[in-house]
C-alpha positions as CSV (number, residue, x, y, z in Angstrom):
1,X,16.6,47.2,-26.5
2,X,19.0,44.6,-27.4
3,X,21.0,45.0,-24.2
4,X,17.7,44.7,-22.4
5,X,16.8,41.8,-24.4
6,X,20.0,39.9,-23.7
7,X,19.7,40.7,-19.9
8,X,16.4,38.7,-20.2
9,X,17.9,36.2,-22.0
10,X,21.0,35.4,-19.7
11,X,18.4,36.0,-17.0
12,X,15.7,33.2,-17.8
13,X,18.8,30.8,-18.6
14,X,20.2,31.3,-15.2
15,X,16.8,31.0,-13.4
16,X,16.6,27.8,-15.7
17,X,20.0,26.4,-14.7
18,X,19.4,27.6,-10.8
19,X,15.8,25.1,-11.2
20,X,17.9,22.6,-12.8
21,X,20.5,22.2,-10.0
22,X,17.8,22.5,-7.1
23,X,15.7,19.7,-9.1
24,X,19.3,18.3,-9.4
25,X,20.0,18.5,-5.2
26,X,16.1,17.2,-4.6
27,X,16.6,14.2,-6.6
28,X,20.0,13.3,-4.8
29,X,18.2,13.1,-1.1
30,X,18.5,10.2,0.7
31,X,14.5,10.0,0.9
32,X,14.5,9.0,-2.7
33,X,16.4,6.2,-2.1
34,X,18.7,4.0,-4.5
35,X,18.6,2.2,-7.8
36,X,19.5,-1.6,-7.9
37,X,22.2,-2.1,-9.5
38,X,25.1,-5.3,-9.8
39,X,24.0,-8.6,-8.4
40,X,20.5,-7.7,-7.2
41,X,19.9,-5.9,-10.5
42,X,20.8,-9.2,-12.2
43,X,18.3,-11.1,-10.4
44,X,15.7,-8.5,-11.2
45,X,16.8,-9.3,-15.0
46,X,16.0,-12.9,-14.2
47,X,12.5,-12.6,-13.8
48,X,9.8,-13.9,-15.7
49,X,8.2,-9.8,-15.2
50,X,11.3,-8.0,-16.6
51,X,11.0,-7.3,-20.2
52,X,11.8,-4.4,-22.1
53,X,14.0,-2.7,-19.7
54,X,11.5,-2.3,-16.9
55,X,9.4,-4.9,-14.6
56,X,6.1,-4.9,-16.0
57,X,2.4,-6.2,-14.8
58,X,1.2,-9.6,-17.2
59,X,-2.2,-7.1,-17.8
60,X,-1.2,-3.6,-18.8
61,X,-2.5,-1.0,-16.9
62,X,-4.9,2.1,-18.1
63,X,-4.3,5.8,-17.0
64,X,-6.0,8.4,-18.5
65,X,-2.9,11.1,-17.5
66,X,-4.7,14.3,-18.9
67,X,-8.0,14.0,-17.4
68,X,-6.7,13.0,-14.0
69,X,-4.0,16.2,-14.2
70,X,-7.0,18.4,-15.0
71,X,-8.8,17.1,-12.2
72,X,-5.8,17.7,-10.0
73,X,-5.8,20.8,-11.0
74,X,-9.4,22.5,-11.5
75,X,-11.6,19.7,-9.9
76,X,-13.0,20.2,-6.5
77,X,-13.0,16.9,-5.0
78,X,-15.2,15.6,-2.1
79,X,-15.6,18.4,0.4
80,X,-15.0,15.6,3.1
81,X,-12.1,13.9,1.4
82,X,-10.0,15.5,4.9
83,X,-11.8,14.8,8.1
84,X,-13.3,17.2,9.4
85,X,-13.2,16.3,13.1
86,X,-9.8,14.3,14.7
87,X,-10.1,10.4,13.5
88,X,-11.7,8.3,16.6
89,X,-8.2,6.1,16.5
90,X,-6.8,4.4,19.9
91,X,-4.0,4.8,21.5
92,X,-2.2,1.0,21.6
93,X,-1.6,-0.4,25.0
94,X,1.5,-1.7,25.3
95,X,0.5,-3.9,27.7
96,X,-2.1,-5.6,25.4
97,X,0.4,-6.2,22.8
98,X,2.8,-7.9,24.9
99,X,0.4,-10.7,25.7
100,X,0.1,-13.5,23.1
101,X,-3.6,-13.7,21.8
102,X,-5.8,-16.5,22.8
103,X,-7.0,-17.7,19.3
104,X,-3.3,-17.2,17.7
105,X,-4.3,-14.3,15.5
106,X,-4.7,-10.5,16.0
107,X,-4.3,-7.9,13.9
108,X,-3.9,-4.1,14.8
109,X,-3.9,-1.8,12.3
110,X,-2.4,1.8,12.5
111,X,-4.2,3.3,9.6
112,X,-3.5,3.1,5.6
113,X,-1.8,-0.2,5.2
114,X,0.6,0.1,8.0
115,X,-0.5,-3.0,10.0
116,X,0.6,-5.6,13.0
117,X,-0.2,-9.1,12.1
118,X,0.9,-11.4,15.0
119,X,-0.1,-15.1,13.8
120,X,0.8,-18.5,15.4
121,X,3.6,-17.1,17.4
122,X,5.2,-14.6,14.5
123,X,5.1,-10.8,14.6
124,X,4.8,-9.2,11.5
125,X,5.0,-5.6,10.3
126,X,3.4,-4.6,7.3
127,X,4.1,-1.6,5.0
128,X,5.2,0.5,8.8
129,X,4.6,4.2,8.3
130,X,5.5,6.4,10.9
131,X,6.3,9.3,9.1
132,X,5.4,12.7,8.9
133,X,4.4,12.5,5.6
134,X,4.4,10.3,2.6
135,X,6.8,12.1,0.8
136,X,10.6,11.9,0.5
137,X,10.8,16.2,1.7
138,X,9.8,17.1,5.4
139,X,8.0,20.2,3.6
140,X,5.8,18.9,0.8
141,X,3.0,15.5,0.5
142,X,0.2,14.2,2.3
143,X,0.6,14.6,5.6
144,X,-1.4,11.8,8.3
145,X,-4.5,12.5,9.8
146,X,-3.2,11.6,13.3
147,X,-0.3,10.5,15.3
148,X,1.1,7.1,15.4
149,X,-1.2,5.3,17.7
150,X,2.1,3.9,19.4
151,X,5.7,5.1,19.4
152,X,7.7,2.2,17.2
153,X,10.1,1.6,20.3
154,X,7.2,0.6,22.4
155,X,6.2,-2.2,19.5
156,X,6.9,-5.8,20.8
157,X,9.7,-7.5,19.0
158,X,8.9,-8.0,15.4
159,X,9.9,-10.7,13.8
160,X,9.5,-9.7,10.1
161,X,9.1,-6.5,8.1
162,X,7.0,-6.9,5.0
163,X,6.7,-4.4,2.4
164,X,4.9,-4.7,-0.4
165,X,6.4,-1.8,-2.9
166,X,9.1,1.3,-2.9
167,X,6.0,4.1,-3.1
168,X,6.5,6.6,-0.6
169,X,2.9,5.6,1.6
170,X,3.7,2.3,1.8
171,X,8.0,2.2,2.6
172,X,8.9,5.3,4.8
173,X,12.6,6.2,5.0
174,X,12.4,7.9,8.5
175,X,10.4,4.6,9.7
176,X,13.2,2.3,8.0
177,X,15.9,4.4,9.8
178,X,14.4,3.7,13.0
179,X,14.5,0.3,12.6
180,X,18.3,-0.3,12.0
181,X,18.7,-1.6,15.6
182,X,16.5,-4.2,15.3
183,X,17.2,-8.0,14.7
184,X,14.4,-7.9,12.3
185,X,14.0,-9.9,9.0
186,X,13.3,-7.5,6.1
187,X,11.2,-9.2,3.3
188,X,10.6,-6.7,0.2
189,X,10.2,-7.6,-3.5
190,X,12.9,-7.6,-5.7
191,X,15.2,-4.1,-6.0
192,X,13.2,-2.6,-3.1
193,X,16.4,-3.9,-0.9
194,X,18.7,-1.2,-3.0
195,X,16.6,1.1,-1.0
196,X,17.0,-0.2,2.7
197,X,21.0,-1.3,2.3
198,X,20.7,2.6,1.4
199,X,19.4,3.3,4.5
200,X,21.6,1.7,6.9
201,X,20.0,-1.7,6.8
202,X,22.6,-4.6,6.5
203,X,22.0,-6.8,3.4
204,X,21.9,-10.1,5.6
205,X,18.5,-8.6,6.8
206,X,16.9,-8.6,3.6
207,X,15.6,-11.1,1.6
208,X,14.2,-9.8,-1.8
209,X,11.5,-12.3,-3.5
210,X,9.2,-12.2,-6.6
211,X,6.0,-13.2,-7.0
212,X,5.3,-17.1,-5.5
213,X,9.1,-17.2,-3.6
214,X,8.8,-17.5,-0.2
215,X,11.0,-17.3,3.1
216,X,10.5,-19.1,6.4
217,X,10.0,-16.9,9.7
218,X,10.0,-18.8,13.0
219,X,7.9,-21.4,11.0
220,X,5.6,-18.8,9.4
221,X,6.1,-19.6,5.6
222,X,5.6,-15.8,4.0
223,X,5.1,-15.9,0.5
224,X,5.0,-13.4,-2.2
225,X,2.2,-13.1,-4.3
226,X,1.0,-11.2,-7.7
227,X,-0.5,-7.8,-7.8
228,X,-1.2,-5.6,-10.6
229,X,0.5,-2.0,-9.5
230,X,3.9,-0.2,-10.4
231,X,6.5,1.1,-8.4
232,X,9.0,3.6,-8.2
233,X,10.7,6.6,-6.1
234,X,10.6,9.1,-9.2
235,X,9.9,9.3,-12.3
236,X,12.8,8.4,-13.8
237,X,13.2,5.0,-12.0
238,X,9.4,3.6,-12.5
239,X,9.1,-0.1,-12.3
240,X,12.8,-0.6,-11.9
241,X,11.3,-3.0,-8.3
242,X,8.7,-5.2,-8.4
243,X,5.4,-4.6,-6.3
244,X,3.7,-7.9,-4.6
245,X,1.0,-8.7,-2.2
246,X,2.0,-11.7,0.7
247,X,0.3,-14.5,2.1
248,X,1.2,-15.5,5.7
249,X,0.5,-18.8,6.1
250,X,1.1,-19.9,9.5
251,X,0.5,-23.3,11.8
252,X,-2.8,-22.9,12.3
253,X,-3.9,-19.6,10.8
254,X,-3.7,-17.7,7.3
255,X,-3.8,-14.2,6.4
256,X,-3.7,-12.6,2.5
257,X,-2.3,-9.0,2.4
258,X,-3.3,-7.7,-1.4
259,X,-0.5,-4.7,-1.4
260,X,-0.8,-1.9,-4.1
261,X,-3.3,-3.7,-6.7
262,X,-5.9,-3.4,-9.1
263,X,-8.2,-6.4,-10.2
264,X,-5.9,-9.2,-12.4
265,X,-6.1,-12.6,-13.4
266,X,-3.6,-14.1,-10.7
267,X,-6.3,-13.6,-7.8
268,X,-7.9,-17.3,-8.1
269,X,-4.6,-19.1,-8.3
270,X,-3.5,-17.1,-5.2
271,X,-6.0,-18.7,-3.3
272,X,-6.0,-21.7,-4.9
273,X,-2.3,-22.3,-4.4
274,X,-2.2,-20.3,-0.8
275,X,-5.5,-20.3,0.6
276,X,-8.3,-20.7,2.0
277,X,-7.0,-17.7,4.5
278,X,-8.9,-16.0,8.1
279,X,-8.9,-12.6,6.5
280,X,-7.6,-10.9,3.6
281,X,-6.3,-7.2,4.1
282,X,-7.4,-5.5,1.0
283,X,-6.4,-2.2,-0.7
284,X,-10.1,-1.0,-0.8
285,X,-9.2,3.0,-0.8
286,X,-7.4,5.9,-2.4
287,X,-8.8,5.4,-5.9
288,X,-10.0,7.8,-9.0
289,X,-12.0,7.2,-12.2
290,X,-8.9,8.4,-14.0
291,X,-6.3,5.7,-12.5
292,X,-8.8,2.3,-11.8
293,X,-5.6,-0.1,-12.7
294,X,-3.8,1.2,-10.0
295,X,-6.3,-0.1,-7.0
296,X,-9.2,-2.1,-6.5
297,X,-11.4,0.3,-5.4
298,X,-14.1,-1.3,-3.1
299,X,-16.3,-3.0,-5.1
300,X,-13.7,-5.2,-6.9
301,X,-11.7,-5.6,-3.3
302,X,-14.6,-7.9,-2.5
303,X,-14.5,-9.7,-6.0
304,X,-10.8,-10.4,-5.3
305,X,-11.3,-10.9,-1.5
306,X,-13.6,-13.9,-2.6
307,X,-11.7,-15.4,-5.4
308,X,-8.3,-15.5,-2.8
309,X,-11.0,-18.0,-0.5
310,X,-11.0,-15.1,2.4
311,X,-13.4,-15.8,5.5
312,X,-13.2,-12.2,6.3
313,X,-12.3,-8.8,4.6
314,X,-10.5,-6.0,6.2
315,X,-10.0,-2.8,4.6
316,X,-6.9,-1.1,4.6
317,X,-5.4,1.6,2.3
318,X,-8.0,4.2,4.1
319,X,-8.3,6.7,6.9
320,X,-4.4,8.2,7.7
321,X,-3.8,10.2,4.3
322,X,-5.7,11.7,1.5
323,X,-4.2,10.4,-1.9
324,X,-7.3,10.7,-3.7
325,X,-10.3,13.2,-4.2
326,X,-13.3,10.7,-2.7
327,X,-14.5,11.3,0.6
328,X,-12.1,9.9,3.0
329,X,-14.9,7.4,4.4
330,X,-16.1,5.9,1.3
331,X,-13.8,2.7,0.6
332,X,-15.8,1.5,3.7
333,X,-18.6,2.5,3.3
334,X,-19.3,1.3,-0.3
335,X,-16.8,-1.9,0.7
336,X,-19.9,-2.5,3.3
337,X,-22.3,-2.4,0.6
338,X,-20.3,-4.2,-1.9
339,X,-20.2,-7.2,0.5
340,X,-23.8,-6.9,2.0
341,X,-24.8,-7.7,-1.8
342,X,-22.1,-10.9,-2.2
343,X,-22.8,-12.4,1.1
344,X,-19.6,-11.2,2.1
345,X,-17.9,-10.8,5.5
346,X,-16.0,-7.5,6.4
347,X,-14.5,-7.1,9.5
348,X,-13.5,-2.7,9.8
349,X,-11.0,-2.1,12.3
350,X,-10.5,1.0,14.4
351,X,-6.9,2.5,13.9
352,X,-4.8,1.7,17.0
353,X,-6.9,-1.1,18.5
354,X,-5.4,-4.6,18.9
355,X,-8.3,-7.2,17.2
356,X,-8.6,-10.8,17.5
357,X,-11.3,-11.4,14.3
358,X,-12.6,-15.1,16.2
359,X,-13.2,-12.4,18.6
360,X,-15.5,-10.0,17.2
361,X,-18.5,-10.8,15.6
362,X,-20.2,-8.9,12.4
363,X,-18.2,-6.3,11.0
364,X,-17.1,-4.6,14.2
365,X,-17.8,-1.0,16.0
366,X,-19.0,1.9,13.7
367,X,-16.2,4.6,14.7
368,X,-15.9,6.5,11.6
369,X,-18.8,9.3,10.9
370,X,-21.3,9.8,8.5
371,X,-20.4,11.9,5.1
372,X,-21.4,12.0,1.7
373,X,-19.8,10.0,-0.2
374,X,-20.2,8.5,-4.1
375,X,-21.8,5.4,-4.8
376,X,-20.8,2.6,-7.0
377,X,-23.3,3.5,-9.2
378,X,-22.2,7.1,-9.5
379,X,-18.7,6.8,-9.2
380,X,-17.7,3.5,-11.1
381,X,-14.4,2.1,-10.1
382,X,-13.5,-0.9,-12.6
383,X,-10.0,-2.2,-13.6
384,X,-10.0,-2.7,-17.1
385,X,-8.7,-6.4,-18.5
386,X,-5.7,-5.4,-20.8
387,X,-5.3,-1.9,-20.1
388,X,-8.2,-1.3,-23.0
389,X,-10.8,1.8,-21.1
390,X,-13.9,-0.3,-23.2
391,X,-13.1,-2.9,-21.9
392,X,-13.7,-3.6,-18.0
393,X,-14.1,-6.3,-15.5
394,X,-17.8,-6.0,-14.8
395,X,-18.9,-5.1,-11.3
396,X,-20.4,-8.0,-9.4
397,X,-24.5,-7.9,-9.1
398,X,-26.0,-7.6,-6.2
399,X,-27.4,-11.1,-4.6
């Protein structure tokens, strides 16, 4: 019995140690990235958001960890949460793109928040994915719904790279690899450059900002703005890089991309400092009742959207991935509804399709179908003020 028992023993340790070393080999890919370190991680120390060791959001944020694990877990989800038929997304022509728009703005958005803003002359990529999924192992993470709507090699020349943080659906290493070629500027927040020099990207490409530094493109003034988020490849290095939104603020035309967010007190001095802007792109999807500081879920996107002075809204952080159990077309539709009650414009883009917004008028083609989906009223998404669950910004009432 003893014998036996030892057996077991040196067993379970070995199976233990093999687990260790494979977690060990996992965490050493090159998908995960790298950790600032010397010079960049001294300006990172510099900042007014480092304290304590780690970059930190001026509201703390509110998770509720066991409830959203259980849910995870046990929890069903929306039965529609996947599409059930193939997305109605475009293929991009080309062609279309290699003309200069007529009223200096269009805007073509791929899905999630992987979009083409090309604005008084400048090109510029935001938060590319053209992965195969948002994870940093070929085998494992949420996969997209659909192919790129066009290869990155047929893109026009881009003239910037923005991202907005290091999490694995917003800064793809595959997509980052592909661009190491290109003359591009790289614009990231602070530390996320550790990540791309990683990568094969040479440091005179990158310019790393916090929130309110800018950099000059072609005459395109891109400047970093708050957000309320976190960051982080694993879990070990959370909120070692900061996590931003941008506005591009051109000649003659202004756009406001919100990043990663959830509602936060720097919204009105972002548009009072940067704005009044064309259209905002705003993180309206991919949220839970569990995690509401880590997105604005749709009903505060359009609080936001109006306090950054937006003309129009376009949502983004929606339709390419599942990262959350709602159904996988209600950001828009309740984003809809939320602005129908504030008098709000919303301008819904079809994945793939090349858009000048003084072109379109109202909020655009209905291309996605009809689900079921949660209401505001049954499914309340509200950021709470100082990461305190009693105590929440209070949804806006309907005009």
């Amino acid at each position: 019995m003893r014998k036996r028992l030892a057996r077991l023993l040196v067993g379970l340790a070995g199976a233990a140690a093999l687990l260790a070393l494979a977690g060990f080999g996992i965490s050493r890919t090159p998908g995960f990235g790298a950790v600032p370190t010397g010079e960049r991680q001294a300006r990172i120390e510099a900042s007014p958001q480092w304290r304590d060791g780690r970059l930190r959001n001026p509201q703390p944020q509110w998770l509720d960890l066991r409830s959203a694990l259980e849910d995870a877990v046990f929890a069903d989800g929306s039965a529609e949460a996947v599409p059930l038929q193939p997305v109605a997304a475009v293929k991009t022509d080309p062609a279309a793109l290699a003309e200069p728009p007529a009223s200096g703005l269009r805007i073509t958005w791929f899905g999630h928040s992987s979009t083409l803003v090309e604005i008084d002359g400048v090109r510029v990529l935001v938060d590319p994915f053209w992965g195969e999924r948002a994870s940093p192992l070929g085998f494992l993470g949420p996969k997209p719904w659909f192919a790129p709507p066009i290869a990155l090699d047929e893109l026009p020349a881009i003239d910037a790279v923005v991202i907005s943080h290091d999490h694995f659906d917003h800064l793809d290493r595959a997509t980052v690899q592909a661009m190491r070629a290109w003359p591009t500027r790289f614009l990231v927040p602070l530390g996320v450059g550790a990540h791309l020099q990683h990568w094969g990207i040479a440091a005179e490409r990158i310019r790393e900002l916090d929130w309110w530094q800018s950099a000059d493109i072609g005459g395109l003034d891109i400047v970093a703005t708050p957000a309320r988020h976190a960051s982080g490849r694993r879990s070990s290095n959370s909120n070692l890089t900061l996590w931003s939104g941008y506005a591009l603020i051109g000649k003659a035309h202004r756009v406001w991309y919100s990043g990663d967010s959830s509602f936060h007190e720097g919204l009105k001095a972002i548009g009072e400092r940067l704005g009044p802007f064309d259209v905002s792109l705003m993180d309206s999807g991919q949220y839970n009742e569990h995690w509401t500081d880590a997105h604005f879920g749709p009903e505060l996107a359009v609080r936001a959207h109006q306090l950054v002075r937006a003309r129009r809204l376009i949502p983004v952080h929606w339709a390419l991935m599942s990262l959350a159990p709602h159904a996988w077309t209600e950001p828009v539709e309740r984003t809809l509804r939320a602005a129908a009650c504030q008098n709000a414009e919303v301008l819904v883009l079809r994945p793939g399709q090349p858009t000048e917004p003084a072109a379109v008028a109202g909020a655009g083609e209905r291309w996605w179908p009809r689900t079921d989906w949660k209401t505001a009223a049954d499914a309340p998404i509200l950021s709470t003020r100082n990461g305190d669950a009693d105590d929440r910004y209070p949804p806006a009432a309907c005009g």
